[in-house]
N, C-alpha and C positions, 0 to 999 in steps of 0.2 A: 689264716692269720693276717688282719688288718690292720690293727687296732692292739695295740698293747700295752699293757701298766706292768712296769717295776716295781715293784713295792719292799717294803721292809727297813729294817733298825737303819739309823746312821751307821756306816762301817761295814754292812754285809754286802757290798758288793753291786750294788746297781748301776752306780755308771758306768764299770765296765763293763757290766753285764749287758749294758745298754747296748754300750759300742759297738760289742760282736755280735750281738742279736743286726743293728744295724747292717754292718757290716754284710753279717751271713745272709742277710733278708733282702736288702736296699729300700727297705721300710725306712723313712726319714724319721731322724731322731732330735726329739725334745726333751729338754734336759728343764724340770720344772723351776726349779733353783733360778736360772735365765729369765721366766715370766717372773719371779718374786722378788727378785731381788737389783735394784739399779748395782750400777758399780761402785765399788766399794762397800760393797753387804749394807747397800742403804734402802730398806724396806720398802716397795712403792706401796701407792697410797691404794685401800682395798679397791676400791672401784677399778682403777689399772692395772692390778690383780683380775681380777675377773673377765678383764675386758680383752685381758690378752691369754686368760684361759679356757675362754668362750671361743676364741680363734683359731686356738690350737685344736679344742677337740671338735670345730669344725671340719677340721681337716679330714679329706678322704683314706686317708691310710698315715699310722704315725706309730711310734714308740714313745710314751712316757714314763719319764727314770723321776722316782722320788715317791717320799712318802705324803705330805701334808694330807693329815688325815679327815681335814674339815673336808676334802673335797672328794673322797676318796669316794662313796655314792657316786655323784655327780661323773667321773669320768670311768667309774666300772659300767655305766647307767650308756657309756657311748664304747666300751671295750669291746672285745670279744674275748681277748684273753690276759689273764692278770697271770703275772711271776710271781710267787711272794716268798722272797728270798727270806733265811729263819739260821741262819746258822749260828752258832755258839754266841754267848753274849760276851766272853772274854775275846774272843777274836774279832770280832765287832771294834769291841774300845781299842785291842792290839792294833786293828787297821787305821782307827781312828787318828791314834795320836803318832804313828806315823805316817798318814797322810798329811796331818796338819806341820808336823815335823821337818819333814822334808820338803813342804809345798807340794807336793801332787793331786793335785783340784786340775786336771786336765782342761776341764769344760769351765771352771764358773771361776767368779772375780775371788782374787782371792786378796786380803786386806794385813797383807805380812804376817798375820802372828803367827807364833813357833809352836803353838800349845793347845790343845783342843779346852775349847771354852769349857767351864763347868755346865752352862748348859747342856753342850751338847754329850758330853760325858752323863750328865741325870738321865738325858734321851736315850743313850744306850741302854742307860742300868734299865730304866722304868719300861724299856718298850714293849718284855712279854706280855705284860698284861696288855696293851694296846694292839700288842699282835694276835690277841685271841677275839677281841672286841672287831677288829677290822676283818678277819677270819669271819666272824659269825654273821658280817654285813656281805660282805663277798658269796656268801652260801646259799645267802638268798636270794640273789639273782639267777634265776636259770638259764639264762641264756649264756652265759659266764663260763668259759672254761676257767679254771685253775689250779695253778701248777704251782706245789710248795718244791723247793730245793732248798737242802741243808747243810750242804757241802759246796765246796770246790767241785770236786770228781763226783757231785749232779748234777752241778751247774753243765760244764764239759761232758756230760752223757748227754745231757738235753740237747744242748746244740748240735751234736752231731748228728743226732737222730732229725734233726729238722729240715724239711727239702727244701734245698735254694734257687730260688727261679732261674728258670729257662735266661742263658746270656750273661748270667750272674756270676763274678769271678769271688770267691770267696778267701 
């Protein structure tokens, strides 16, 4: 494992998924949210998009947490192994809008508000279907491991099942 994608709905869990995959691995982690977004959730212009996601999956060994699915080819195309986290879609929104609730966006800029946007609440409802379509692109890459978890207690089976390099304090 080199090379990794997080994927799945707003709210199931990939940042932190992120973290401790990091963590356990000492695979450096990017957080895609960071390349898209200047501070204050101020959109960069597509070209600085690219330019700084072209960098990333330069990189010789990484973790990428997020979904943006325009790109999702492109960096399964440099993965080796995709997560694609899938658990309930009420627990999704449930996390949602207490992430945005109580501000806990760990990793990314966050612009005050108290209430998960309707946006991103549509994102949750609408994402099975987007999560069968990204599914069907994922499937087709052979060289591609992956791995659906639909739980908490898979996520936590996975990781412990996974070996942590040699010196590596986890």
């Amino acid at each position: 494992m080199r090379r990794v994608l997080i994927v799945g709905s707003p709210g199931a869990g990939k940042s932190t998924l992120a973290q401790k995959l990091a963590a356990r691995t000492g695979l450096p982690l990017i957080h895609l949210d960071d390349l898209y977004w200047n501070p204050g959730w101020v959109k960069v212009e597509a070209a600085v998009w690219q330019q700084r996601l072209a960098e990333a999956l330069a990189q010789e060994r990484w973790i990428l947490d997020g979904n943006f699915s325009t790109t999702l080819r492109e960096r399964a195309l440099h993965a080796d192994q995709v997560v694609f986290l899938r658990p309930p879609r009420l627990l999704c929104l449930w996390r949602a809008f207490w992430r945005e609730r109580l501000n806990l966006r760990p990793h990314a800029r966050h612009d005050g508000a108290k209430w998960p946007s309707r946006a991103l609440l549509q994102d949750i409802w609408q994402f099975p279907p987007q999560a069968q379509r990204q599914w069907e692109e994922l499937a087709r890459l052979p060289h591609l491991k992956v791995t659906v978890l639909r739980s908490d207690a898979e996520i936590r089976a996975w990781l412990r099942q996974l070996p942590t390099p040699a010196g590596h304090k986890t």
